[in-house]
N, C-alpha and C positions, 0 to 999 in steps of 0.2 A: 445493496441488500446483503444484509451477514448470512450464512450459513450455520446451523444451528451446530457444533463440535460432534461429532459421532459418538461421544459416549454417553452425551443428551439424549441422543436421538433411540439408542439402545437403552438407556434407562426408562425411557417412556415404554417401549414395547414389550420389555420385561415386567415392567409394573402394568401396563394392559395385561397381560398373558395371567398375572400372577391374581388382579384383580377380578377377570374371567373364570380363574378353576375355581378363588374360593367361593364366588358366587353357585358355581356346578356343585361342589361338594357341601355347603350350605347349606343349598337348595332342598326341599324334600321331595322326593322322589313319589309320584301318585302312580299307582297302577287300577285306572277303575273299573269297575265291573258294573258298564250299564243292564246288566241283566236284574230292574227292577221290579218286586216283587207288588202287588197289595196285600199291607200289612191289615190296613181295615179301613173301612170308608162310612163317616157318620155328618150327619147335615152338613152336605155340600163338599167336607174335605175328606181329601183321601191322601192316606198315610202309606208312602212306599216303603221299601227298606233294598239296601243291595249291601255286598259285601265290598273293601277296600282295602285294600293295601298300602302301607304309607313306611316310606324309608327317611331314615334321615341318613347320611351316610357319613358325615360328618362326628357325629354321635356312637354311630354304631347303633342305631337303635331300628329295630324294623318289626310293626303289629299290625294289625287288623280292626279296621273297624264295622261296627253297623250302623254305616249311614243310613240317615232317614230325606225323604223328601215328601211336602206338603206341599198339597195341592188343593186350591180355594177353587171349586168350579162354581160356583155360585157369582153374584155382581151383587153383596153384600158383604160387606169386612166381618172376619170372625178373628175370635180370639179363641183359644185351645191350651186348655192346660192338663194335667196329667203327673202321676208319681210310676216312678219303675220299682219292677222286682227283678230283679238281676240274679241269676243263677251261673254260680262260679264252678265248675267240678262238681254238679249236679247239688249243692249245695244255695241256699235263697239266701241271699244280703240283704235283707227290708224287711221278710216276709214275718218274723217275729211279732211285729207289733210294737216290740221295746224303742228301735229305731229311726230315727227322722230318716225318712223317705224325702229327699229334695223337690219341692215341686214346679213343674219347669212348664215354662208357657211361649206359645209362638202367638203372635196377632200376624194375619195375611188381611190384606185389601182383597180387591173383589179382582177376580180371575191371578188372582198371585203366586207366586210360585218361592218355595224357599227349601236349601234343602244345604245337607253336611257334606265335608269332605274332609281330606287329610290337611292341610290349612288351612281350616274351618276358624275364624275367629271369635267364634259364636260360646266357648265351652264346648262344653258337650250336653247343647239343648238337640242339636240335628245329629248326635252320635254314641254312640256307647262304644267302649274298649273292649273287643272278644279276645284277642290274646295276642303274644307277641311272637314274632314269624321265628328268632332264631333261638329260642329258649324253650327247653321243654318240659322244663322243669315248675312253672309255673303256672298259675288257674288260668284255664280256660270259657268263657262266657259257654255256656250250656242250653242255656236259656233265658228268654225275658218276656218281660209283660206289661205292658202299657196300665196302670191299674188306675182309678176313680178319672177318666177318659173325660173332658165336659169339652164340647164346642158351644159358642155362643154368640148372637149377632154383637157386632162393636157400631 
């Protein structure tokens, strides 16, 4: 039986070590705040919201968001759609009238649960961007509002 040479054997664990931090520094960093609010509750679903933190540290990038979590208490499937009005530094992004409003929808099954995070692969149907943690210099979410709200049996 061979011996694998010592500089094999140290290039594997350098390349472990090395393969390790990038995935650490990669990785995005959550910090959550299960301190979930109800946003509003209409046939059967209820709409939470909590606030999050999310790093990327790789990037240098670090914001907040407002995630949402839905919740089907019913044992009928709905489907839920909705447009926002986003207020930037007390200022409304939608609310003119002139601008398409994206309209964004979740389908839950019955007793379902679905909700956003800072790796959320979803967009942002379960989140909105309030602001970024190390810049101060930029808009701040002020406010928002769930506008023409419909749940509906599926």
């Amino acid at each position: 039986m061979s011996k694998k040479p010592l500089f094999i054997h140290q290039l594997y664990s350098k390349l472990f070590t090395l393969v390790f931090l990038f995935m650490i520094f990669n990785a995005y960093s959550i910090t959550p705040d299960n301190d979930w609010k109800l946003y509003k509750s209409i046939n059967g679903i209820e709409i939470y919201y909590a606030n999050e933190e999310c790093h990327d540290f790789a990037n240098g990038t670090h914001y907040e968001y407002i995630v949402f979590k839905f919740i089907n208490t019913t044992s009928v499937s709905k489907k839920i759609t909705w447009s926002e009005n986003l207020y930037y530094n007390g200022k409304c992004n939608g609310c003119d009238g002139k601008s398409d409003n994206p309209l964004f929808e979740v389908e839950l099954k019955s007793n379902e649960t679905k909700q956003g995070g800072c790796g959320n692969d979803n967009g942002d149907v379960y989140r909105i961007f309030s602001r970024f943690l190390n810049y101060t210099d930029k808009p701040v979410l002020t406010k928002y509002d769930f506008t023409n709200l419909i749940v509906t049996d599926r």
